[in-house]
Structures are given as C-alpha cells and as structure tokens.
N, C-alpha and C positions, 0 to 999 in steps of 0.2 A: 521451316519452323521445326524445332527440334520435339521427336516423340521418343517416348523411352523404349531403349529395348528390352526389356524385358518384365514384367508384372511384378511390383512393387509389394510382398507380400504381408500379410497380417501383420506380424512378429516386427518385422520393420518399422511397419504403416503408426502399429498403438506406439513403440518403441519413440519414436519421434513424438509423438503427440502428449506421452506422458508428462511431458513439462506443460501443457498450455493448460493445467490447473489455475483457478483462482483462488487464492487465498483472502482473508481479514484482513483489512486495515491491519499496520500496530498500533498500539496504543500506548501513552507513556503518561506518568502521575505530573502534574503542573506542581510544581516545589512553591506553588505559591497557596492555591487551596485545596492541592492534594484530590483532586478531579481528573477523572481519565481525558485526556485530548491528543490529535493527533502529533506526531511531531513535527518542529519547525514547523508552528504555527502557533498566535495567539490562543489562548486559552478562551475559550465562550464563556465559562463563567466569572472568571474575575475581569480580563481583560490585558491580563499579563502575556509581556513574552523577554524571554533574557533576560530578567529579573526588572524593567522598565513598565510602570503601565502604557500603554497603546493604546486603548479603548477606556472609554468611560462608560460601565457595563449599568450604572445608575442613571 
C-alpha cells in the first residue's frame, strides 16, 4: 500500500482545501411573477417554467 514520503505540510494541506467552500444556491427572477427561484426549475409561486405553465399552483 502506498504511504507518503514525506509530510504533507500546512501551506499545501489549507492550499488544497481552500476550494471545499460552500457557497448559496443562485437565484434567478421568474420573468413570469418576478419571484426569486432556483434555476432550471419551476417557479413555486406561479407554477411557470420556460414561459409554459407546469403546475396548477391554485
């Protein structure tokens, strides 16, 4: 099994790890009633997506 040679230090260790941030959702305006929702996906409040309704939110 393979062990390292030699100790893998600070400066490397964070250096690598500085991308495993999480970030926010985005969030994008639904062009139908102007409500934040995720993208590429129906809207919750109206029931829109791609300018088609999809859901019947009544």
């Amino acid at each position: 099994m393979p062990v390292p040679k030699r100790k893998t230090s600070r400066a490397v260790r964070d250096a690598r790890r500085a991308t495993h941030a999480i970030d926010a959702p985005a969030k994008s305006v639904c062009p139908q009633c102007h409500s934040p929702k995720l993208p590429h996906r129906v809207c919750g409040e109206c029931g829109y997506y791609n300018g088609k309704e999809v859901i019947d939110t009544e």
